[in-house]
N, C-alpha and C positions, 0 to 999 in steps of 0.2 A: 563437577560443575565449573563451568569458565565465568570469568568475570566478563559484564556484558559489554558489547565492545560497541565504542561509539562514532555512530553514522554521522549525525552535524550538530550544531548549536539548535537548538530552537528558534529563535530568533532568525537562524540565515532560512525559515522556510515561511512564505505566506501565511496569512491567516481571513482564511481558508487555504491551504496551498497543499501540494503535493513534491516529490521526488522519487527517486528510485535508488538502488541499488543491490550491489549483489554481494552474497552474502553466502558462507559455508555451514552446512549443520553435517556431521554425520559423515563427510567427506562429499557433499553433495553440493555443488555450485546451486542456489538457488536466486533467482530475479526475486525483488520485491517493493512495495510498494510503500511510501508512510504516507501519512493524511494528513495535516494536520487541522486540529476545530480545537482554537481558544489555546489554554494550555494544556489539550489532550492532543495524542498522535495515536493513529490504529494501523497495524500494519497487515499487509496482504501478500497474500504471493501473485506473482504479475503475470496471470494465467487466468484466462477468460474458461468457467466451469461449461464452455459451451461447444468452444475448438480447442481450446487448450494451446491459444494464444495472447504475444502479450494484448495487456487492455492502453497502452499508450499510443496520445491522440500525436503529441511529438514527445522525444524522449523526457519520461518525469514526470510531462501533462497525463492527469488520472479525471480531474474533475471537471464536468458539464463546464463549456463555455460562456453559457448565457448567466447562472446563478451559482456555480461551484459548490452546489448541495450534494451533488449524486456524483459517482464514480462510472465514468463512461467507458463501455467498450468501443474502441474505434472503429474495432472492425466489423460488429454486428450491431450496433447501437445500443446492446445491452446498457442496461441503468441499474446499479447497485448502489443500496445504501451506504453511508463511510461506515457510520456505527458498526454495526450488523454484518456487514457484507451482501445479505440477501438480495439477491436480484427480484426487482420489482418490475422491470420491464423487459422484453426481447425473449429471444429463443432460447434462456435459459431460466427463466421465470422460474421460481421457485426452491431452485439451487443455490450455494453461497460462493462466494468468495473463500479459500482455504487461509485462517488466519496465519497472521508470523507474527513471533511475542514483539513487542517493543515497548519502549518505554521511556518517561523525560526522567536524568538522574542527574539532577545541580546542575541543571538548563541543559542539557545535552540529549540530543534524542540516542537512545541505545539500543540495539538487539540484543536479547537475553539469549546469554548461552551461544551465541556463534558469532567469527570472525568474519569481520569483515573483510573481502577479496580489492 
């Protein structure tokens, strides 16, 4: 097990806000996504369960424009929740979002278990 490697401050992300980045597990380049709500972050892999594209609206932007509640696909309009992932609206309704660990450690938002690229 790697010690988990850390993506940004907490602080340098909105609250409600989003970012991205990329990230290796397994020798795997993956995109992903963090959220953050209060002082919780949930992370995503940045792959609409619909085309299996990213869900960024400009690069980082994840969440609805109007109330920053839901995580918007840009490119099908899909609406997922942050919690959950579950997609609540569009052409993949009922399907999730694939999680990615992450986590806030001494204000630092962190990916468990992979380096960051």
């Amino acid at each position: 097990m790697t010690a988990p490697a850390p993506l940004c401050r907490l602080a340098d992300l909105s609250d409600p806000g989003s970012t991205a980045f990329t990230v290796e597990r397994d020798g795997e380049r993956i995109a992903i996504m963090v959220i953050r709500r209060g002082n919780r972050v949930f992370g995503w892999v940045n792959s609409c369960p619909h085309a299996w594209v990213p869900l960024d609206i400009e690069p980082g932007q994840f969440l609805d424009l109007v109330t920053g509640s839901e995580i918007l696909c840009a490119n099908h309009g899909a609406r997922f929740e942050v919690e959950t992932g579950f997609c609540v609206l569009g052409p993949c309704k009922g399907k999730r979002l694939a999680p990615y660990p992450v986590a806030v450690r001494e204000g630092m938002v962190v990916a468990v278990d992979s380096p960051v690229l």
